[in-house]
C-alpha positions in Angstrom: 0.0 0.0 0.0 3.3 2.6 0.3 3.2 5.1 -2.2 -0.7 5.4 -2.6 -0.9 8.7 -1.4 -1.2 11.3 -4.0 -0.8 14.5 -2.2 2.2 15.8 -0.6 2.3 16.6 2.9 1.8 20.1 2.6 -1.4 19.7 0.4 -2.9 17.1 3.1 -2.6 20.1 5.8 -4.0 23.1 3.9 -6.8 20.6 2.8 -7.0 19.5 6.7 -7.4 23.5 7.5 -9.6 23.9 4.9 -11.7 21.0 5.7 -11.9 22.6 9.5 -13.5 25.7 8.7 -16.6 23.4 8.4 -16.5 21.9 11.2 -18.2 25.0 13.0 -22.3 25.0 13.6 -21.4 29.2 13.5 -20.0 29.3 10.0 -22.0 26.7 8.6 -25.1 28.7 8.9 -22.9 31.9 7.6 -22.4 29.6 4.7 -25.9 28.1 3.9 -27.3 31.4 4.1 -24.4 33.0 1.5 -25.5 29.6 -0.4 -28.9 31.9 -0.8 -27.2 34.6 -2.4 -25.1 37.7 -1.8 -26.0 39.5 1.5 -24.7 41.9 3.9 -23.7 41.5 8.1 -26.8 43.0 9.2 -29.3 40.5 7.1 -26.4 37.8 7.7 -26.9 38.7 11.6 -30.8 38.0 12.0 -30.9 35.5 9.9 -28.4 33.2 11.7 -29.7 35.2 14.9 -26.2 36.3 16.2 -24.6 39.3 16.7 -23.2 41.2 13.9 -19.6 41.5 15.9 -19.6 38.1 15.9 -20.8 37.4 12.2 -17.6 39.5 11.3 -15.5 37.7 12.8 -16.4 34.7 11.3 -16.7 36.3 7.9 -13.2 37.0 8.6 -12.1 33.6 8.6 -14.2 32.6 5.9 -12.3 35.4 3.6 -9.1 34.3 4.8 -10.1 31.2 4.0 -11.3 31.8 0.8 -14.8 30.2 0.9 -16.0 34.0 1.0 -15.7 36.8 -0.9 -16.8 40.7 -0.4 -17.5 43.9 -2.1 -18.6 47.5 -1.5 -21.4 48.7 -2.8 -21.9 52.2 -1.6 -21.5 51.9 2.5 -22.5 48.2 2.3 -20.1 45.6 2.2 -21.8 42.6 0.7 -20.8 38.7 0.9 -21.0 35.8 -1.2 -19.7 32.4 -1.3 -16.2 32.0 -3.6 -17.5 30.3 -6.3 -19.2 27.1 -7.0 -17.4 24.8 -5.2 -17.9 25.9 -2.2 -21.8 25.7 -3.0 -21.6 22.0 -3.8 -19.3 21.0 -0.8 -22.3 22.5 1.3 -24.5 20.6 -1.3 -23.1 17.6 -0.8 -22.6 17.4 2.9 -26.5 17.9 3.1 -27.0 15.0 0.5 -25.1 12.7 2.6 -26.3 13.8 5.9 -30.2 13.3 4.2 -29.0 9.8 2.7 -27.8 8.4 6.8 -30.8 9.9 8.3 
């Protein structure tokens, strides 16, 4: 079975990191509501019912992360989710959670 593995170490650690950020109940529902659409902290805020501090926080991550991005419009800053992968990652973690339940 040696040499199976495809990735280098590196790669398996990022993806590890990467892989974490979902791990939170928090930014999950940051990202199933960005699944919705483009939106800003405030709306972000009472839909997941938390305060907008720490909504931005997480938002932080999620940037940093880059599962989220952000632009201005005006005063707003609005959010959205990177781009499609991210969509069906969050797509299929529901479709296996439905398929064990």
């Amino acid at each position: 079975m040696a040499g199976k593995l495809k990735l280098a170490e590196e790669e398996i650690v990022d993806l590890a990191e990467f892989f974490k950020v979902f791990g939170d109940p928090t930014r999950l529902k940051i990202l199933f509501v960005l699944q919705e659409g483009e939106t800003d902290v405030t709306s972000l805020s009472e839909e997941v019912g938390l305060q907008q501090s720490t909504v931005s926080q997480q938002l932080k991550l999620l940037r940093a992360r880059r599962l989220v991005k952000w632009r201005k419009e005006g005063r707003n800053v609005l959010y959205r989710l990177n781009d499609e992968h991210i969509q069906r990652i969050l797509a299929l973690g529901s479709e296996h959670y439905e398929e064990l339940n």
